[in-house]
C-alpha positions as CSV (number, residue, x, y, z in Angstrom):
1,X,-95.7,-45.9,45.3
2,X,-97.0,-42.7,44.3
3,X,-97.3,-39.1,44.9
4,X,-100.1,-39.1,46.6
5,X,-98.7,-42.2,49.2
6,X,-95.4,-40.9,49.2
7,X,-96.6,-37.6,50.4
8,X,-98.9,-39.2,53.1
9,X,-96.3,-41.2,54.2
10,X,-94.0,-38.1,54.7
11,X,-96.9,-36.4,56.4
12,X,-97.3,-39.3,58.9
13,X,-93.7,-40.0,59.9
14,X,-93.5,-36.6,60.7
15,X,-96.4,-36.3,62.8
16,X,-95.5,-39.4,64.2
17,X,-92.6,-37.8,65.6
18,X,-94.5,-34.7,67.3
19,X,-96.8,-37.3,68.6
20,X,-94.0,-38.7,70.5
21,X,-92.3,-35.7,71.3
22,X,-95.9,-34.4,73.2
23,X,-96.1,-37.2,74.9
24,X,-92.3,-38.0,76.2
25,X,-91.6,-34.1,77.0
26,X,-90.0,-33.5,80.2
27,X,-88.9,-31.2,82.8
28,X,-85.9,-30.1,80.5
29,X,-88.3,-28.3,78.7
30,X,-89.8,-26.7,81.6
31,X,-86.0,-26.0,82.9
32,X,-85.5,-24.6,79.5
33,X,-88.7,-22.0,79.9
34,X,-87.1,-20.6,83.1
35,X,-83.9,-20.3,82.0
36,X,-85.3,-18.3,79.0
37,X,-87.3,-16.4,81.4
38,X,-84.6,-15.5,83.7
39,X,-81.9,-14.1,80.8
40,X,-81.8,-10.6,81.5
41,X,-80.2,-10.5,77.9
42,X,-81.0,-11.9,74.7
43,X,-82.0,-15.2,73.9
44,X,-79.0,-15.8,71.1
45,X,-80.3,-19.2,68.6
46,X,-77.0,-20.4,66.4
47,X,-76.9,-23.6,64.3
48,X,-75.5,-24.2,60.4
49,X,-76.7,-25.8,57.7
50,X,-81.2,-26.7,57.9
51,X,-80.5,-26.5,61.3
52,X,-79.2,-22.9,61.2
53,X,-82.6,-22.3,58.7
54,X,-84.9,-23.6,61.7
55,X,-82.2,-21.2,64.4
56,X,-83.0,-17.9,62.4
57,X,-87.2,-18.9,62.3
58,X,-87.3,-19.4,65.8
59,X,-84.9,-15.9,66.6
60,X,-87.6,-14.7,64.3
61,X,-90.9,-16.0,66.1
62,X,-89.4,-15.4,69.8
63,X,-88.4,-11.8,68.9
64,X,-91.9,-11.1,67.7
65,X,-93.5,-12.5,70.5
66,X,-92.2,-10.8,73.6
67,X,-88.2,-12.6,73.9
68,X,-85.6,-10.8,72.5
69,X,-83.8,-12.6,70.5
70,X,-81.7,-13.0,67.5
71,X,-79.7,-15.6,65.0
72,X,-76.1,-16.0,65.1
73,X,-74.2,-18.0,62.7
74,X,-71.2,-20.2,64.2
75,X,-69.0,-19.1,61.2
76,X,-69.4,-15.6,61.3
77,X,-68.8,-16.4,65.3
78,X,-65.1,-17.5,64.7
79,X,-64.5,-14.2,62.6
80,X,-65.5,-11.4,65.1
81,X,-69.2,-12.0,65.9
82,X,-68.8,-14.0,69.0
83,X,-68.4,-10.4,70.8
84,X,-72.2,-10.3,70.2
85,X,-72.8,-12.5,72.9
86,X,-73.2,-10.5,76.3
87,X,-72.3,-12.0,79.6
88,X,-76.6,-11.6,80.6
89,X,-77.2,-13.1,77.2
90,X,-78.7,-17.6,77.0
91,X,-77.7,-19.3,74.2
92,X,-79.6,-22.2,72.5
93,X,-77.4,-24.2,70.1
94,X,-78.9,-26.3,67.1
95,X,-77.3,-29.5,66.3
96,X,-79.2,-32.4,65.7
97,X,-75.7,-35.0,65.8
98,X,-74.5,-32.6,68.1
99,X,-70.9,-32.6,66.6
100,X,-71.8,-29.9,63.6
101,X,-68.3,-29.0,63.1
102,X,-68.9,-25.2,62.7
103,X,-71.1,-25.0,66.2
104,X,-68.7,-27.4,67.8
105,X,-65.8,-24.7,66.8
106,X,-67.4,-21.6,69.1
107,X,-69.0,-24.0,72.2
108,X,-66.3,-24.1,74.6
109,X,-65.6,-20.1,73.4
110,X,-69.4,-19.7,74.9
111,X,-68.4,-21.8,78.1
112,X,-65.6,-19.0,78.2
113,X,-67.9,-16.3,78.1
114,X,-69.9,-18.3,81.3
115,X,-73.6,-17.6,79.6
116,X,-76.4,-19.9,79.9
117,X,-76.4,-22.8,76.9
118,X,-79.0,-24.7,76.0
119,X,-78.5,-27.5,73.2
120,X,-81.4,-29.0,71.1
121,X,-79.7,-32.1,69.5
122,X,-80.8,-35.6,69.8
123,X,-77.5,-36.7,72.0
124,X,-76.5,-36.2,75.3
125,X,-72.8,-37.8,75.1
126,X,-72.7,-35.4,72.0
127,X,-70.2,-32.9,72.5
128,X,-73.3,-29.7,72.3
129,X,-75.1,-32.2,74.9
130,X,-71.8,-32.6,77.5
131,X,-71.3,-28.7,76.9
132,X,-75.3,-27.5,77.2
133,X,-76.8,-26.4,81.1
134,X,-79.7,-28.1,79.4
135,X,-80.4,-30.3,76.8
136,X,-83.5,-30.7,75.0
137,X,-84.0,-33.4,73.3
138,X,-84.7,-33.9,69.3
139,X,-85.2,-37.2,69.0
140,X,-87.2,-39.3,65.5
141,X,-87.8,-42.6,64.9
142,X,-86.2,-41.7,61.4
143,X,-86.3,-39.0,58.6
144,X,-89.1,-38.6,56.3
145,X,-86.2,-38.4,53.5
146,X,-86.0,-42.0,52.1
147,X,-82.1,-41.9,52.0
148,X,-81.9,-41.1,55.6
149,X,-79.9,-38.0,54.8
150,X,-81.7,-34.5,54.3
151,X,-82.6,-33.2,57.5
152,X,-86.8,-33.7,57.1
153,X,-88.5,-35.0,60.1
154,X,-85.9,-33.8,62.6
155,X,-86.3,-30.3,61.1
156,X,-90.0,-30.2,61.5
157,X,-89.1,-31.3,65.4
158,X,-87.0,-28.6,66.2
159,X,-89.2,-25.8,64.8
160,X,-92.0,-27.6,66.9
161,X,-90.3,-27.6,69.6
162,X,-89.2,-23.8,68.9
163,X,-92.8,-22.9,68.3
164,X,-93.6,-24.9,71.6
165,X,-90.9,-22.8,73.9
166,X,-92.2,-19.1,72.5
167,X,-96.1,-20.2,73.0
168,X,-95.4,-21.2,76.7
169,X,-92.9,-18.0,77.3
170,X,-96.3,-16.1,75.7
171,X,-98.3,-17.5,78.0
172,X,-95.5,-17.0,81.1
173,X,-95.1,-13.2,80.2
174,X,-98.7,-12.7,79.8
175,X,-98.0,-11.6,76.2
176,X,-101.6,-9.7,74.8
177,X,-102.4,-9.0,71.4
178,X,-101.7,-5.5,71.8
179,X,-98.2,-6.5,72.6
180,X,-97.9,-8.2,69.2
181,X,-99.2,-5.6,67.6
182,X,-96.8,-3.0,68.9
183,X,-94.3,-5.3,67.8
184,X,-95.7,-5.4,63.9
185,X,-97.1,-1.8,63.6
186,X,-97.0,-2.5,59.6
187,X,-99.1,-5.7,59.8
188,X,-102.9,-6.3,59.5
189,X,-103.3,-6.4,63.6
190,X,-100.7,-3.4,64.1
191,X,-102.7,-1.2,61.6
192,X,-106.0,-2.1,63.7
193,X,-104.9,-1.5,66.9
194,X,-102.9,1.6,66.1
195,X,-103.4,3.4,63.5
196,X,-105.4,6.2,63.9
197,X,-107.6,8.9,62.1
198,X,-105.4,11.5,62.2
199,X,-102.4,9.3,60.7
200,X,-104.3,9.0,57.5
201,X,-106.4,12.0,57.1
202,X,-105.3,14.4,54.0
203,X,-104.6,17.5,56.1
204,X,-103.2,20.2,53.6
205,X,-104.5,22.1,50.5
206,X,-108.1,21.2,51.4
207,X,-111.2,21.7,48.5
208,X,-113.3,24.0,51.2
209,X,-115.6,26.7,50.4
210,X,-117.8,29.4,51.7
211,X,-121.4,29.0,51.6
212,X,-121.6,32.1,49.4
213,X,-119.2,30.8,46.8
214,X,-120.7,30.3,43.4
215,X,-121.7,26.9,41.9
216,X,-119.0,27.7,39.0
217,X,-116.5,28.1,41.5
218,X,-117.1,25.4,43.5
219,X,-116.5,23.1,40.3
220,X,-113.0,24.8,39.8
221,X,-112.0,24.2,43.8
222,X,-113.4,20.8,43.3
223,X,-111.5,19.9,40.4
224,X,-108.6,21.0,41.9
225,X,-108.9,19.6,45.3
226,X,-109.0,15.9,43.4
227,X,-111.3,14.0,46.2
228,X,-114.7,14.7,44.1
229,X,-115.7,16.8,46.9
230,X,-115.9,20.2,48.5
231,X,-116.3,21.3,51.7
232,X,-118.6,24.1,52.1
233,X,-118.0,25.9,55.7
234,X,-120.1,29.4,57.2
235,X,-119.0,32.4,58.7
236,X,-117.5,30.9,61.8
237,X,-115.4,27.9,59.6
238,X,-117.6,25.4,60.6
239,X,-118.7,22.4,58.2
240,X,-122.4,22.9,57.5
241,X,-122.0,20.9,53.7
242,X,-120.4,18.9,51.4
243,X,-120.9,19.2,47.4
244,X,-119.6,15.9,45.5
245,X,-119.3,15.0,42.3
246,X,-122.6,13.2,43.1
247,X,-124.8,16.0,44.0
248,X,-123.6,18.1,40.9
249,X,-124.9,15.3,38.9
250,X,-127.9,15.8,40.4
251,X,-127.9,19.5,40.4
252,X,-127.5,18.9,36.1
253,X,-130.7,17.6,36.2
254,X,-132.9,20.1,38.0
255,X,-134.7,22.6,36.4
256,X,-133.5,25.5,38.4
257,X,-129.9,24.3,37.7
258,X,-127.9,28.0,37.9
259,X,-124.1,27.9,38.0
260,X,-124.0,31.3,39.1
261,X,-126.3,29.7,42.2
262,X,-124.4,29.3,45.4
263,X,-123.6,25.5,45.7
264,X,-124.8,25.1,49.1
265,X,-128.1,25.0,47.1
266,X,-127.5,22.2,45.7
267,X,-125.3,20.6,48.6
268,X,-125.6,18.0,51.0
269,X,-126.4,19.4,53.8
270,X,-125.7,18.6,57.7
271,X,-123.0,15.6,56.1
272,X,-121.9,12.9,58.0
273,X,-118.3,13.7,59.9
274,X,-116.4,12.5,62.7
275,X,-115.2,15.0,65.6
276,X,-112.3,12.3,66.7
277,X,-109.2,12.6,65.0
278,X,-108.2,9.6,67.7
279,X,-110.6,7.5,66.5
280,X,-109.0,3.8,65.2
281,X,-108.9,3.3,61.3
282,X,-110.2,0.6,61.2
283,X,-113.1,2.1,63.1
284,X,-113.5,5.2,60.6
285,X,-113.6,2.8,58.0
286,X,-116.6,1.0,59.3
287,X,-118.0,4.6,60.0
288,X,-117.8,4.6,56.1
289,X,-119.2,1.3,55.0
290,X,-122.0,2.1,57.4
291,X,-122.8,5.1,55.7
292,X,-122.3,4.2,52.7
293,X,-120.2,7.5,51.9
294,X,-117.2,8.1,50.2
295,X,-115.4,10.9,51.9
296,X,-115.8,11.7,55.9
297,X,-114.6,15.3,57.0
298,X,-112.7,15.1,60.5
299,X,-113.6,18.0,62.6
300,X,-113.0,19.4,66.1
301,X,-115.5,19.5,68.6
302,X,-116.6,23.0,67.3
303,X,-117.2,21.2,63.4
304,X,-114.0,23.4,62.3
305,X,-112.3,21.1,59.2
306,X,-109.0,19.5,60.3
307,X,-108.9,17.0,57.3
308,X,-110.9,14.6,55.3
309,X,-110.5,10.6,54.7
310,X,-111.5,9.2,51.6
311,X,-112.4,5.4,51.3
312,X,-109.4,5.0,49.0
313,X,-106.9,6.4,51.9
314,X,-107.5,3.6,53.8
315,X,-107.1,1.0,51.5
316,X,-104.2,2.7,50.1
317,X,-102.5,2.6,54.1
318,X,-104.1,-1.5,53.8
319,X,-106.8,-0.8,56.7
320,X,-109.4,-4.0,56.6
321,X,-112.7,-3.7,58.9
């Protein structure tokens, strides 16, 4: 056989076993969603070995997706961790035999405590099936591994079925994309639904000019402001301008070309600029690509400067349009 078969055939018994598992599903698992949804603690996921791999994935995804949870290991249970468990808290053991000797060690310890356990194995006369409230099942036809040994195909169940439990419990707690994002402010959906204008915006030491300042000048302030820019303001310190990098390029070329000349001569005038310091990032930056401009001045309402955002800022903080 080779690679190419013996990868297929890996594939298939797997998905041979979720096939199964969609179809035979029963009202454990729906006895299991309410149990979830009636912990007024935290949903607490312990299992060793792959089994304890899959535990801390799932803590991971049901934390993330509106469940409190977390990952306890049955070892570090034994040795003082056990108090982590409240008495408002569920527990969902991992055990495919249902007689992992580590997990076995803390189950009648949980009993104790009189929480809520739930027991994923693929026995119910094991002894995490005799101790679970509820037991859902994990049962395969057989492991993708061809010795029969390394925890394959009942693996890729239980994450399934972990996957399966926080999609319904999404669905239950009406769980919106703005909820997910609040819960992953540093990721690509958190930065688009949160981050704002004003969060990015260089604020301080700002390359801004008077309209009577002298071309020379101007060059110094923009070399020292480092955005390629400067902002030229009037008498009340509101933006009428912008001189870049681009326009004094320009301004080389002409034949009136005078550094001692103000450099609102040679300016852009009336520049593009956004009055919303609240706008979205994600929105600014399309504000940019629109214009196809570099740098945007945020003003108030009365055009008086509170910052500027260069294109590089935001990919810099990773904002994508």
């Amino acid at each position: 056989m080779d690679d190419i078969q013996i990868a297929r055939e890996t594939l298939e018994i797997e998905a041979f076993a979720l096939k199964v598992a969609a179809e035979t599903i029963d009202v454990n698992f729906s006895k299991t969603i309410d149990m979830i949804l009636s912990t007024k603690g935290k949903l607490i996921i312990a299992g060793v070995g792959k089994s304890g791999l899959v535990g801390a994935k799932m803590a991971a995804t049901f934390a993330s997706t509106g469940t409190p949870s977390f990952f306890l290991h049955p070892t570090e249970a034994l040795h003082g961790d056990l108090g982590m468990i409240g008495k408002d808290d569920t527990v969902l053991a991992i055990s495919y035999s249902g007689e992992s000797e580590e997990l076995s060690k803390i189950l009648p310890h949980i009993k104790r405590l009189g929480v809520n356990l739930i027991g994923m194995t693929a026995s119910n006369e094991s002894t995490l099936g005799k101790l679970s409230d509820i037991v859902l099942p994990v049962k395969i036809h057989k492991e993708a591994c061809p010795l029969g040994a390394a925890p394959t195909t009942s693996t890729t169940l239980t994450m399934a079925l972990g996957d399966a439990l926080a999609v319904v419990l999404m669905h239950k707690r009406r769980f919106k994309q703005e909820d997910f994002a609040s819960f992953h402010p540093g990721g690509s959906l958190g930065k688009r639904l949160f981050v704002k204008a004003s969060d990015i915006m260089k604020k301080n030491d700002l390359p801004i000019i008077d309209e009577q300042t002298s071309l020379k000048d101007a060059i110094v302030t923009m070399n020292e402001g480092k955005i390629g820019t400067v902002l030229i303001i009037n008498k009340e310190n509101s933006l009428i301008a912008l001189l870049s990098d681009g326009d004094l390029r320009r301004a080389l070329g002409k034949d009136d070309f005078d550094l001692s000349l103000p450099a609102l001569h040679y300016a852009t005038k009336n520049p593009v600029s956004l009055d919303d310091e609240n706008l979205l990032a994600t929105d600014v930056l399309r504000l940019i690509e629109a214009k196809k401009i570099q740098l945007l001045p945020i003003t108030d309402k009365n055009s008086k400067v509170l910052g500027t955002i260069h294109i590089h800022d935001l990919v810099d903080a990773g904002i994508k349009s």
